[in-house]
N, CA, C and O atoms as a Maestro MAE file, in Angstrom:
{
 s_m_m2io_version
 :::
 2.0.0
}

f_m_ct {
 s_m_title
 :::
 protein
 m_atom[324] {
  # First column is atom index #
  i_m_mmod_type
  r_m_x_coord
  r_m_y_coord
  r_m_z_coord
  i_m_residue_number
  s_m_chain_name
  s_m_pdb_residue_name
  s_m_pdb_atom_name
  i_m_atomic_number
  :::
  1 25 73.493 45.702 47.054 1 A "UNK " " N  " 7
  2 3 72.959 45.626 48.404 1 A "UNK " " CA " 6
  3 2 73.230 46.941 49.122 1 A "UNK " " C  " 6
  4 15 74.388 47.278 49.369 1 A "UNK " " O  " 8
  5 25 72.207 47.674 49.456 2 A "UNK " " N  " 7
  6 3 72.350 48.957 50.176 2 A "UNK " " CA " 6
  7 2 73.251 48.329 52.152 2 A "UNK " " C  " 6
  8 15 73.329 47.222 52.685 2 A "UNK " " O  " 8
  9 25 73.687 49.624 52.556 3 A "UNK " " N  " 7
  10 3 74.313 49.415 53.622 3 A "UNK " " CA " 6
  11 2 72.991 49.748 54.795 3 A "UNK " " C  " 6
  12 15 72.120 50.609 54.667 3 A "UNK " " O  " 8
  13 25 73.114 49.066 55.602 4 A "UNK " " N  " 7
  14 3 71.437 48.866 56.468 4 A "UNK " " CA " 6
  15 2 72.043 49.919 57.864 4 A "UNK " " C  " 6
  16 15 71.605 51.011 58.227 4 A "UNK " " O  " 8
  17 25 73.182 49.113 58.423 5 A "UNK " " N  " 7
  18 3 73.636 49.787 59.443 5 A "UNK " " CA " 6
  19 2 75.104 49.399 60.365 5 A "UNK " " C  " 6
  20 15 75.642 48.316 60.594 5 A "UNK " " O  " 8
  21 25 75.425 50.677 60.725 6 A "UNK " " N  " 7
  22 3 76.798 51.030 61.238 6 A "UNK " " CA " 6
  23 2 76.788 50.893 62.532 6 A "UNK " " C  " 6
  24 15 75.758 51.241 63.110 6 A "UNK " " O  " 8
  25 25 77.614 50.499 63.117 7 A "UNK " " N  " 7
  26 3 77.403 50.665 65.028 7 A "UNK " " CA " 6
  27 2 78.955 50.749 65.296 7 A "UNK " " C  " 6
  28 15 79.797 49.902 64.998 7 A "UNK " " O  " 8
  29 25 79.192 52.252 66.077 8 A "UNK " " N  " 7
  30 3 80.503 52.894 66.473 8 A "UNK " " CA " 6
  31 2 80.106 53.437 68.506 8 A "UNK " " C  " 6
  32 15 79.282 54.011 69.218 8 A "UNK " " O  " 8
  33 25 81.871 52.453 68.536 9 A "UNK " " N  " 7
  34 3 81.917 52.507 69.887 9 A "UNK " " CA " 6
  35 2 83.130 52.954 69.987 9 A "UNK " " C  " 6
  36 15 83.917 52.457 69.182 9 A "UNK " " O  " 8
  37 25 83.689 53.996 70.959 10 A "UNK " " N  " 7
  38 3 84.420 54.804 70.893 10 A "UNK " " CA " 6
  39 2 84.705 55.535 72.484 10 A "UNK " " C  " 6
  40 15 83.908 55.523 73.422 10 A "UNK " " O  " 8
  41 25 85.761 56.013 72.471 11 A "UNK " " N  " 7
  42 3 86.056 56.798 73.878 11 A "UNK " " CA " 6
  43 2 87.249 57.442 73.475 11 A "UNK " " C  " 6
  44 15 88.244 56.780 73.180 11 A "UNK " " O  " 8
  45 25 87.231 58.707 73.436 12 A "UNK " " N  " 7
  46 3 88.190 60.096 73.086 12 A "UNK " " CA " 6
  47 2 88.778 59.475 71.371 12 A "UNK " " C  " 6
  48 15 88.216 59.454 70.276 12 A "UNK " " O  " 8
  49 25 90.106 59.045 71.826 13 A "UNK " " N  " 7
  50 3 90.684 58.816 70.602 13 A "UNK " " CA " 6
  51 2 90.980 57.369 70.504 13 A "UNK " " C  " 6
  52 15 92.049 57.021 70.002 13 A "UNK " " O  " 8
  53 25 90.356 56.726 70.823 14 A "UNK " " N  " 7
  54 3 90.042 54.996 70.815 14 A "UNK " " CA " 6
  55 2 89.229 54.682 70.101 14 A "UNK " " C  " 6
  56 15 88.367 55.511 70.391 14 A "UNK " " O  " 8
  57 25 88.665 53.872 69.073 15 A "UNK " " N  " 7
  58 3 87.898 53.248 68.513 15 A "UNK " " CA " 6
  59 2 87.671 52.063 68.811 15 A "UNK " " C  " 6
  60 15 88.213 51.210 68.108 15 A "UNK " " O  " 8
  61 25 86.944 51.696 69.759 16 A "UNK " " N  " 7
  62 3 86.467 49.500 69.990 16 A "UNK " " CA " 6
  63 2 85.936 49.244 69.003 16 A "UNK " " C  " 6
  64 15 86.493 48.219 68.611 16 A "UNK " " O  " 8
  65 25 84.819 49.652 67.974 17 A "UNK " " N  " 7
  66 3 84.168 48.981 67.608 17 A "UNK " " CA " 6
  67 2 83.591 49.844 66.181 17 A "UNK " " C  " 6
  68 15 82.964 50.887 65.995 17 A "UNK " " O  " 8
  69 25 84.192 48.766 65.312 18 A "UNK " " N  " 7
  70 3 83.385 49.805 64.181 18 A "UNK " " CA " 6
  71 2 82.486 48.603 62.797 18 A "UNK " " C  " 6
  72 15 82.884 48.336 61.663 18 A "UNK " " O  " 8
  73 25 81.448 48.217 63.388 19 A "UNK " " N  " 7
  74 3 80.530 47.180 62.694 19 A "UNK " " CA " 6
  75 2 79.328 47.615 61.798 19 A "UNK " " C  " 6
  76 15 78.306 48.220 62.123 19 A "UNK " " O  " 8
  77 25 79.797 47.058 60.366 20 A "UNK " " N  " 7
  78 3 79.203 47.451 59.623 20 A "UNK " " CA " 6
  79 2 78.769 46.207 58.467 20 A "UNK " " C  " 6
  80 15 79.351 45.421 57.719 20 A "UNK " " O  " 8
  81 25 76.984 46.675 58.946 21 A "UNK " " N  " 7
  82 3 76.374 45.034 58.747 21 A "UNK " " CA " 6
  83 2 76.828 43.851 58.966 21 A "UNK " " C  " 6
  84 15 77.137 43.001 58.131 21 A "UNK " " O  " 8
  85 25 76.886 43.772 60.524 22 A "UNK " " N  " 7
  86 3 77.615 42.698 61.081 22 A "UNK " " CA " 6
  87 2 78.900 42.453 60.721 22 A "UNK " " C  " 6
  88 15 79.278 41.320 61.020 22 A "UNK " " O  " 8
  89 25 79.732 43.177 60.153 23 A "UNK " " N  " 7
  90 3 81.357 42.638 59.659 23 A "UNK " " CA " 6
  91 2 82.329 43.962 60.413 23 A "UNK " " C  " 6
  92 15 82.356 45.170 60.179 23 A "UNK " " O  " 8
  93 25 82.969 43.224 61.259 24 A "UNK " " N  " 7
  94 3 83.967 44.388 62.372 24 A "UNK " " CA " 6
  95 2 85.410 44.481 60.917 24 A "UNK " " C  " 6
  96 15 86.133 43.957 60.070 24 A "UNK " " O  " 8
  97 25 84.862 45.745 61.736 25 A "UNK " " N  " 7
  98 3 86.035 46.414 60.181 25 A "UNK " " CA " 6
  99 2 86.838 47.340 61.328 25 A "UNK " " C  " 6
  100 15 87.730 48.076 60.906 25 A "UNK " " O  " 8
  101 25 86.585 47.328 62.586 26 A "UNK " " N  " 7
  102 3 87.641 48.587 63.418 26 A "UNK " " CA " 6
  103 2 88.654 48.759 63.404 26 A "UNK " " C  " 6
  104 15 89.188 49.818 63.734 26 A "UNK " " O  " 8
  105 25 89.492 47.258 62.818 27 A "UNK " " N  " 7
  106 3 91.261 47.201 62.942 27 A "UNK " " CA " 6
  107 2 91.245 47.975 61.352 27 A "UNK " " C  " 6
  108 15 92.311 48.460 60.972 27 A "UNK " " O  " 8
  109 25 90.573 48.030 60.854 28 A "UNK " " N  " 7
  110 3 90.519 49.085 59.515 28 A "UNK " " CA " 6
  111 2 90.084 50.718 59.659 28 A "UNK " " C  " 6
  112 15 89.957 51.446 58.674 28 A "UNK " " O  " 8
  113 25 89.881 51.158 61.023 29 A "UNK " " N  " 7
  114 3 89.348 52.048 60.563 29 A "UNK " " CA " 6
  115 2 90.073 53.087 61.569 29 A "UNK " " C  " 6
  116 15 90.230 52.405 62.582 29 A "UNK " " O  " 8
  117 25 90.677 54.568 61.870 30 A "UNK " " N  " 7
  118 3 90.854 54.888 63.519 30 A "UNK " " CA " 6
  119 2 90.380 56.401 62.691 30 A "UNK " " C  " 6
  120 15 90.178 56.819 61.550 30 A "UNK " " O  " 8
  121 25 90.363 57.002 64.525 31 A "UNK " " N  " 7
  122 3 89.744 58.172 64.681 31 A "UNK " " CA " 6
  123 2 90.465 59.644 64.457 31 A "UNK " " C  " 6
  124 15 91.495 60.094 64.960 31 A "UNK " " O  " 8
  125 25 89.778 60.073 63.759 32 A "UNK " " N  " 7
  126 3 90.990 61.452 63.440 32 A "UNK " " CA " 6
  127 2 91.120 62.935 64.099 32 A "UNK " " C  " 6
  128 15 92.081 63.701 64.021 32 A "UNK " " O  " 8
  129 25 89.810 63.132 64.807 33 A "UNK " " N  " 7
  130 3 89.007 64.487 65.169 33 A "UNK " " CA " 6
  131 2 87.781 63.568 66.262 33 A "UNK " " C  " 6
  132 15 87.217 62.513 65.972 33 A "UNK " " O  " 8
  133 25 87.646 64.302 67.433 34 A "UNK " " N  " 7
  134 3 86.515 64.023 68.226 34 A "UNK " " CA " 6
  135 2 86.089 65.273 68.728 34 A "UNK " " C  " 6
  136 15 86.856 66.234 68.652 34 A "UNK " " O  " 8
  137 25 84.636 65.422 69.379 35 A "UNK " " N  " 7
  138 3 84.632 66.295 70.320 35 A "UNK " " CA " 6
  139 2 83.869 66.274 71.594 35 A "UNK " " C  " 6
  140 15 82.715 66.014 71.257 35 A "UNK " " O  " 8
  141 25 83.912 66.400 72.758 36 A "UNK " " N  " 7
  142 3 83.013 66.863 73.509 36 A "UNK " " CA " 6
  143 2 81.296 66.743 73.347 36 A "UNK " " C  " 6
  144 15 80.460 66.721 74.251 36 A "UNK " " O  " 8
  145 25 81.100 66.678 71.947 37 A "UNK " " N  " 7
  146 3 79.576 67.426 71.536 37 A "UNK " " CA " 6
  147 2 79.509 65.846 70.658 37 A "UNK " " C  " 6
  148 15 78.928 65.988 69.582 37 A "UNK " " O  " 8
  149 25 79.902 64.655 70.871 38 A "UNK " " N  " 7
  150 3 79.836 63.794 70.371 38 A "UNK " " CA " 6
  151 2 80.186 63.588 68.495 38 A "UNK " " C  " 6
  152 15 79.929 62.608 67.795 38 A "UNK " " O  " 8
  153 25 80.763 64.739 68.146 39 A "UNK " " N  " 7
  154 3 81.181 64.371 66.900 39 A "UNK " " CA " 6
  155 2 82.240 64.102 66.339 39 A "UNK " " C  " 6
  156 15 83.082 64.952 66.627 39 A "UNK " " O  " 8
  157 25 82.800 62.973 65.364 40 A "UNK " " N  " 7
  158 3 83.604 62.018 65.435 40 A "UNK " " CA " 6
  159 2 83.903 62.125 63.865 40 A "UNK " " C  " 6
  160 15 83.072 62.387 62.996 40 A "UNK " " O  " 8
  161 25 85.678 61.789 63.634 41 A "UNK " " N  " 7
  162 3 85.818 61.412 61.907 41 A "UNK " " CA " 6
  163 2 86.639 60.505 62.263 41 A "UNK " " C  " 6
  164 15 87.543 60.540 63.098 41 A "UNK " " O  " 8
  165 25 86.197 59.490 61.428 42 A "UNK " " N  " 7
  166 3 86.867 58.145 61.282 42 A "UNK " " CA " 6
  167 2 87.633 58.224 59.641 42 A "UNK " " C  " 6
  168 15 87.459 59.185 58.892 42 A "UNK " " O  " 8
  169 25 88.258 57.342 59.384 43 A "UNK " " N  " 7
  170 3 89.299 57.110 58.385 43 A "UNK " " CA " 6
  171 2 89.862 55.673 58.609 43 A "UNK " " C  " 6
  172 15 90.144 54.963 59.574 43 A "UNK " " O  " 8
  173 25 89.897 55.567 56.893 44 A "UNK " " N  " 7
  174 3 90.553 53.822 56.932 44 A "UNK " " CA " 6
  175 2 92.117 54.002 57.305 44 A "UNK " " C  " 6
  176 15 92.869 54.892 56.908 44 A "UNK " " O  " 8
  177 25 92.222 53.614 57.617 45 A "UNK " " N  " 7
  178 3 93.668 53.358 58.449 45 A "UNK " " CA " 6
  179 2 94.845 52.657 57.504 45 A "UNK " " C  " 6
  180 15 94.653 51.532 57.043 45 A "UNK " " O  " 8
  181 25 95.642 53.131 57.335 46 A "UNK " " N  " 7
  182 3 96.735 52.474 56.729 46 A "UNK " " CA " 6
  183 2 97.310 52.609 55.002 46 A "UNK " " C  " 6
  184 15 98.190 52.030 54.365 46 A "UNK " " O  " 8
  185 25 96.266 53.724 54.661 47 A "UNK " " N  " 7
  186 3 96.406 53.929 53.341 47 A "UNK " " CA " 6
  187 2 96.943 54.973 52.703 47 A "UNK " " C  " 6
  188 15 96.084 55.803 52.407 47 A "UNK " " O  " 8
  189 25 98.474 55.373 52.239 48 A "UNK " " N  " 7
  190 3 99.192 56.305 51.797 48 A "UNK " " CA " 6
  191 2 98.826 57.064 50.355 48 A "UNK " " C  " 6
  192 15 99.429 57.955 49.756 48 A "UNK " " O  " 8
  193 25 97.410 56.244 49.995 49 A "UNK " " N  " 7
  194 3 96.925 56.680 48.479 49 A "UNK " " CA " 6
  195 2 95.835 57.071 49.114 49 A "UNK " " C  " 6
  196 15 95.084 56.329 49.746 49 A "UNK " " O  " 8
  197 25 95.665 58.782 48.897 50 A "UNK " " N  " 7
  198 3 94.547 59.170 49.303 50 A "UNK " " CA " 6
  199 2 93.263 58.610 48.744 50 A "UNK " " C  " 6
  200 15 92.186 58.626 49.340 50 A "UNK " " O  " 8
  201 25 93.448 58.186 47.720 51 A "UNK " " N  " 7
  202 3 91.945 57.828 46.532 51 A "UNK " " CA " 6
  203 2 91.663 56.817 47.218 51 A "UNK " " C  " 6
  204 15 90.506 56.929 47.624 51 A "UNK " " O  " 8
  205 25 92.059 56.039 47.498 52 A "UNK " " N  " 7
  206 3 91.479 54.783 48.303 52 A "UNK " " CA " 6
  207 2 91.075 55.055 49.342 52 A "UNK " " C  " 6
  208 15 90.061 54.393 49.560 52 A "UNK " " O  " 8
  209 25 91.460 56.054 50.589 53 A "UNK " " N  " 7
  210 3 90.300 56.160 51.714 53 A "UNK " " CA " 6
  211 2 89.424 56.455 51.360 53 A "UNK " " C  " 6
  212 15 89.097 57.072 50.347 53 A "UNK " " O  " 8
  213 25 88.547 55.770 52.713 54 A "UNK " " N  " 7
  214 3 87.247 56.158 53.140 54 A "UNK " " CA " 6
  215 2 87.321 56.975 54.463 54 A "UNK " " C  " 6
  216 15 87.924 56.785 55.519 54 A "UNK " " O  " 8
  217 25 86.429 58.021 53.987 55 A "UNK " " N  " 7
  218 3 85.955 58.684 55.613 55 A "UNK " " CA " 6
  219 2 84.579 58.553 56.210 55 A "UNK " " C  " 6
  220 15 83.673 58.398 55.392 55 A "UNK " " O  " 8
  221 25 84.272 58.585 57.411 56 A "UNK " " N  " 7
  222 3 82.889 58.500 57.777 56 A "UNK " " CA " 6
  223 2 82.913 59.741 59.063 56 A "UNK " " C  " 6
  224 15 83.732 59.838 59.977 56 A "UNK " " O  " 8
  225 25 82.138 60.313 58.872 57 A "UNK " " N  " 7
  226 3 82.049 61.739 59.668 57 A "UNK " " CA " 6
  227 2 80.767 61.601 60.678 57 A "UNK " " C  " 6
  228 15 79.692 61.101 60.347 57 A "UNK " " O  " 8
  229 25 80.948 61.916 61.440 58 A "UNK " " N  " 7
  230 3 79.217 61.852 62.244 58 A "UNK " " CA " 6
  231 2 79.289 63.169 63.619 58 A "UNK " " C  " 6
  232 15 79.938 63.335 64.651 58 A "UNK " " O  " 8
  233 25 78.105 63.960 62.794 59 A "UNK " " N  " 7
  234 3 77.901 65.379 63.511 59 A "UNK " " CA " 6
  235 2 76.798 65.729 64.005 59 A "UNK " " C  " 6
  236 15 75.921 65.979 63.178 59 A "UNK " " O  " 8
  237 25 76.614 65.802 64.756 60 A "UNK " " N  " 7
  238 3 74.777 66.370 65.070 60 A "UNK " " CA " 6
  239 2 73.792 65.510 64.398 60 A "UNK " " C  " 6
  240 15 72.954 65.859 63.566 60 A "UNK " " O  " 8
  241 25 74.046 64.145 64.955 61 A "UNK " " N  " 7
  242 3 73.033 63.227 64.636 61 A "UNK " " CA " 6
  243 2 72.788 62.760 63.250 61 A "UNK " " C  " 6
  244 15 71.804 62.122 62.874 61 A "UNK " " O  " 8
  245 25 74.021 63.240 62.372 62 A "UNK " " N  " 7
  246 3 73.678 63.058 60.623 62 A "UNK " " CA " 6
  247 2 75.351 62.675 60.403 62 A "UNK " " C  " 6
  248 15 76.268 63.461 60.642 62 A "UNK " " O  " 8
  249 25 75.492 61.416 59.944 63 A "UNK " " N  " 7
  250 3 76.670 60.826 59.634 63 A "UNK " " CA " 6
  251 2 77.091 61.105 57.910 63 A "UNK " " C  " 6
  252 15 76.087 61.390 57.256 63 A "UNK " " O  " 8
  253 25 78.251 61.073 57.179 64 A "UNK " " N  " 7
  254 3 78.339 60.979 55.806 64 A "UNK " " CA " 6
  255 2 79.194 59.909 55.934 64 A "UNK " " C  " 6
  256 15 79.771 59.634 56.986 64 A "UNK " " O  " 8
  257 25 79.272 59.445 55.159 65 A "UNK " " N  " 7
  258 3 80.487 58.001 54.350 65 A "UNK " " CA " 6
  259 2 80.711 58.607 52.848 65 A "UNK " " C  " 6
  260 15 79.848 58.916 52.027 65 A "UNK " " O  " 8
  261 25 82.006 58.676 52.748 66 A "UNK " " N  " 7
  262 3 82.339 59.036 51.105 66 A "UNK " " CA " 6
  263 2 83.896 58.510 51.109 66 A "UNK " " C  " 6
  264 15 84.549 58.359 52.142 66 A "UNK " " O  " 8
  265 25 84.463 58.213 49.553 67 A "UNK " " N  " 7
  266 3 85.638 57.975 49.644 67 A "UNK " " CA " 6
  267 2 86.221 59.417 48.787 67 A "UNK " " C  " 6
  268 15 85.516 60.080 48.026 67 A "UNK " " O  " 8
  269 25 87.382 59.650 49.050 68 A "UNK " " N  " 7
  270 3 88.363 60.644 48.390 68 A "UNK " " CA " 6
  271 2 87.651 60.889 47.140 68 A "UNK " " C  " 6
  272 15 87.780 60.081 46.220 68 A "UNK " " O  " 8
  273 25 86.752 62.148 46.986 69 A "UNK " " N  " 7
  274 3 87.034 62.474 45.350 69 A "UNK " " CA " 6
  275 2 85.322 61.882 44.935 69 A "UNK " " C  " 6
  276 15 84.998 62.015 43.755 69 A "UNK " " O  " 8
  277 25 84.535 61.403 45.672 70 A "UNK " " N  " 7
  278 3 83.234 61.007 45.130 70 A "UNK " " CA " 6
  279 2 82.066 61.286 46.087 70 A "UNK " " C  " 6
  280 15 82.106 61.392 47.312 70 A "UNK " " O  " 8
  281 25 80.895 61.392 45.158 71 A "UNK " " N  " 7
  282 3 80.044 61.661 46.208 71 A "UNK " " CA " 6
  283 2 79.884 59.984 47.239 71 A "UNK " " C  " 6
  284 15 80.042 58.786 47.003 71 A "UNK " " O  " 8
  285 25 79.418 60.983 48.626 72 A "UNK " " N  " 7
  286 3 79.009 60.279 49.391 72 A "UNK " " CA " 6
  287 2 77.689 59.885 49.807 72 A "UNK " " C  " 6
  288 15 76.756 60.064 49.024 72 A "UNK " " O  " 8
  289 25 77.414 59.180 51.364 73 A "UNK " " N  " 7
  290 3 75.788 58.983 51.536 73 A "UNK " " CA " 6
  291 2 76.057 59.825 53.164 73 A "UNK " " C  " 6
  292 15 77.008 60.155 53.872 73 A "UNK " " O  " 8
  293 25 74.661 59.890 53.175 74 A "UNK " " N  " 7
  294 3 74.677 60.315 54.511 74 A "UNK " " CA " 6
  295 2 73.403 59.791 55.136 74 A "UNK " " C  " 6
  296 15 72.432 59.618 54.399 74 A "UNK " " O  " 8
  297 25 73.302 59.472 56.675 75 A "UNK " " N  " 7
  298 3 72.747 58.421 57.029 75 A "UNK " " CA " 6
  299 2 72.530 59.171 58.421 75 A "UNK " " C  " 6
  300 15 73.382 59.936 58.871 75 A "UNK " " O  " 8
  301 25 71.044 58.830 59.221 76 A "UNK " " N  " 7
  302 3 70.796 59.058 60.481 76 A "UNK " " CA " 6
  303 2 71.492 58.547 61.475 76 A "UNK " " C  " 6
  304 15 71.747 57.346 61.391 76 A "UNK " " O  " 8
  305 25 71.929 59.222 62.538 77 A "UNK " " N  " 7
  306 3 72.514 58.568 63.742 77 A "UNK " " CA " 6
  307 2 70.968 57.995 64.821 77 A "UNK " " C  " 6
  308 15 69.777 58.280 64.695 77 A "UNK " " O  " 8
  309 25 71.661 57.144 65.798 78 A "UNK " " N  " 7
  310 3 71.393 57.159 67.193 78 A "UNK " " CA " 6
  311 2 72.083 56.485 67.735 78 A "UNK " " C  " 6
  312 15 72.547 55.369 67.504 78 A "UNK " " O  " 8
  313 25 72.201 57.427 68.773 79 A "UNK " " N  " 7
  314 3 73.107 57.262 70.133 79 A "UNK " " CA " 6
  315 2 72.564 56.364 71.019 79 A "UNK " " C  " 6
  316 15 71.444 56.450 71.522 79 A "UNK " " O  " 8
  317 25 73.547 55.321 71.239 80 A "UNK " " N  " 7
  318 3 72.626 54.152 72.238 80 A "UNK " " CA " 6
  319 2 73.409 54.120 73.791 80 A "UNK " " C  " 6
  320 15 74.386 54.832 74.024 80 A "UNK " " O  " 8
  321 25 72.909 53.329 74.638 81 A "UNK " " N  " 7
  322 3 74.078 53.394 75.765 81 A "UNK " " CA " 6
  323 2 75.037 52.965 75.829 81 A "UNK " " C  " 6
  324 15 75.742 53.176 76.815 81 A "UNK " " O  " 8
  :::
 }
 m_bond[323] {
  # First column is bond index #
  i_m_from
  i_m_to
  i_m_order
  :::
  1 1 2 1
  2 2 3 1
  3 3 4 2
  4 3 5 1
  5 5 6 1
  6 6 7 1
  7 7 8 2
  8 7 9 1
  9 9 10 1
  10 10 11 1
  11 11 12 2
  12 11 13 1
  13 13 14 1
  14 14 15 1
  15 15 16 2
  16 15 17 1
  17 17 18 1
  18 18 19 1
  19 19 20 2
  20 19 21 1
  21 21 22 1
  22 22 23 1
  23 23 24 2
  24 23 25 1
  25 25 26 1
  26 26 27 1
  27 27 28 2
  28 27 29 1
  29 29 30 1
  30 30 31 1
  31 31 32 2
  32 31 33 1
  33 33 34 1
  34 34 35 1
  35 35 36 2
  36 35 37 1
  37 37 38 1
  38 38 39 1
  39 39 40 2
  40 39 41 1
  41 41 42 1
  42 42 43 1
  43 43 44 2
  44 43 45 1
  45 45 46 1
  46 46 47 1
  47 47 48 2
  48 47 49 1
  49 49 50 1
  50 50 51 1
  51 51 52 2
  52 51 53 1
  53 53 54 1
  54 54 55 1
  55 55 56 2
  56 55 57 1
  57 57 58 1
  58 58 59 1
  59 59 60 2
  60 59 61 1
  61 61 62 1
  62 62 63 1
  63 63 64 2
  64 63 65 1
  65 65 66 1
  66 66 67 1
  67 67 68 2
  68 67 69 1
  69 69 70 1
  70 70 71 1
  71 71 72 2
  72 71 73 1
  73 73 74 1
  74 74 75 1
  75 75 76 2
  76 75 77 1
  77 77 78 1
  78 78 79 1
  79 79 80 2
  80 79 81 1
  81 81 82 1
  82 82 83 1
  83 83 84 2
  84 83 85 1
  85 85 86 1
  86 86 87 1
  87 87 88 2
  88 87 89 1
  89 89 90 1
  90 90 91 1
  91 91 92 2
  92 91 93 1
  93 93 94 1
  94 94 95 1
  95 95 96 2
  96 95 97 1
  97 97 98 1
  98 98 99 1
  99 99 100 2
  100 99 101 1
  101 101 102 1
  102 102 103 1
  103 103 104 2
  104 103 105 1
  105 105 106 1
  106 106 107 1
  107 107 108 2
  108 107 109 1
  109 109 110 1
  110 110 111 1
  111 111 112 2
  112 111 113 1
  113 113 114 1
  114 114 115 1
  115 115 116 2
  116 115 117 1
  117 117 118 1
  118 118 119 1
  119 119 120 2
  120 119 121 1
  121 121 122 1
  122 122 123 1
  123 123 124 2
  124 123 125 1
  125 125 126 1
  126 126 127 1
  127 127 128 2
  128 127 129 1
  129 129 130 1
  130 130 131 1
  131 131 132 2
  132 131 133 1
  133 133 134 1
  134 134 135 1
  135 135 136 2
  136 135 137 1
  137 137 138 1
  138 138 139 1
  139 139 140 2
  140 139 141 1
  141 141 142 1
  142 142 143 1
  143 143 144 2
  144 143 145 1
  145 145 146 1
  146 146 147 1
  147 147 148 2
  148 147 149 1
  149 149 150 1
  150 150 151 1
  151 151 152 2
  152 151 153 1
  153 153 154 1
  154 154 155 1
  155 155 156 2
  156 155 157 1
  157 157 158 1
  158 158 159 1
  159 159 160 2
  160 159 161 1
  161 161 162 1
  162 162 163 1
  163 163 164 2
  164 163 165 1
  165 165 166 1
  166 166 167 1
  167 167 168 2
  168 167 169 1
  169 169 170 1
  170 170 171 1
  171 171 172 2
  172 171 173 1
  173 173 174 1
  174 174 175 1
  175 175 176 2
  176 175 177 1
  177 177 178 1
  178 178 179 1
  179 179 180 2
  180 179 181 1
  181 181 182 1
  182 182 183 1
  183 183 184 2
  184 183 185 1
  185 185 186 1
  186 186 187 1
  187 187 188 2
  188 187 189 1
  189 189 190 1
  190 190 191 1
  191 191 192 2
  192 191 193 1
  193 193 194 1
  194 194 195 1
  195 195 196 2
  196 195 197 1
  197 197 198 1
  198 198 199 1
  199 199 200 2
  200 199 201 1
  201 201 202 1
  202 202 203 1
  203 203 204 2
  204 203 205 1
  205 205 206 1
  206 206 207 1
  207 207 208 2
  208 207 209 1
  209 209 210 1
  210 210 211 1
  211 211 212 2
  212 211 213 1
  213 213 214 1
  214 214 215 1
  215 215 216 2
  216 215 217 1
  217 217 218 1
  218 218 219 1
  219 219 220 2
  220 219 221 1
  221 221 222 1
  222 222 223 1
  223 223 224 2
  224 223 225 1
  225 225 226 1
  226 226 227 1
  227 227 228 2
  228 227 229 1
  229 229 230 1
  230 230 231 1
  231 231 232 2
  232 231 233 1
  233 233 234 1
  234 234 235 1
  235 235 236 2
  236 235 237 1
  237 237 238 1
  238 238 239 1
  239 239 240 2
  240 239 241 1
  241 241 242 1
  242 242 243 1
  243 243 244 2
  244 243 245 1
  245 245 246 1
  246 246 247 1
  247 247 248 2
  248 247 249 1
  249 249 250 1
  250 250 251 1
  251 251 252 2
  252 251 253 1
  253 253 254 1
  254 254 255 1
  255 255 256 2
  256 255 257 1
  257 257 258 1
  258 258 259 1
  259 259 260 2
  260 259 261 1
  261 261 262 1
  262 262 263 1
  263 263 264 2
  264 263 265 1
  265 265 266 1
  266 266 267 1
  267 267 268 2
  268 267 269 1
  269 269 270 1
  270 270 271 1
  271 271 272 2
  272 271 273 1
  273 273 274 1
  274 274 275 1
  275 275 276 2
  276 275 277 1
  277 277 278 1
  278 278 279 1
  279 279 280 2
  280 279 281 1
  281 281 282 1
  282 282 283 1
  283 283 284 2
  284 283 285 1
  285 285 286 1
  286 286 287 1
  287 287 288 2
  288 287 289 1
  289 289 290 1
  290 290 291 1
  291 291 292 2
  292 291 293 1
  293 293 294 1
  294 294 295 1
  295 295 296 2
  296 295 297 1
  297 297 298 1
  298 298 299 1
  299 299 300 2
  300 299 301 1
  301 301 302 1
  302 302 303 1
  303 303 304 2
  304 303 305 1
  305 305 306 1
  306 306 307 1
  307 307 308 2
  308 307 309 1
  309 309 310 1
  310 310 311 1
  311 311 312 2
  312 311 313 1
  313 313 314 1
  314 314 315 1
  315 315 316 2
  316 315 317 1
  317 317 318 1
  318 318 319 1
  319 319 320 2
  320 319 321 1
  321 321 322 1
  322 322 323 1
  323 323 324 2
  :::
 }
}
């Protein structure tokens, strides 16, 4: 089953909301890097074995998802209110 869609809600270094295909995964996930210019790296939270994170990056309207060490996807943004 391909991944359809992500929805990230956020303010500086807070993460509310990180839903992916309807399943809130945010208490899994926090923020590592933000900026001003709306671009954001997230990371699974809690994992001392690098191989097992996941990161999800989102820059100038073009997001990636990859875990440690493999290729990733990369996926269109939009910014909602």
């Amino acid at each position: 089953m391909r991944l359809k869609k992500i929805e990230i809600s956020y303010f500086e270094n807070k993460l509310y909301n990180f839903i992916w295909d309807g399943q809130k995964l945010h208490k899994h996930f926090e923020i590592l890097s933000f900026d001003s210019d709306l671009n954001v790296e997230l990371e699974t939270s809690g994992y001392s074995d690098i191989k097992n994170a996941v990161f999800f990056n989102i820059k100038s309207n073009i997001s990636y998802l990859t875990q440690y060490n493999l290729s990733g996807v990369y996926y269109n943004c939009i910014k909602t209110a």
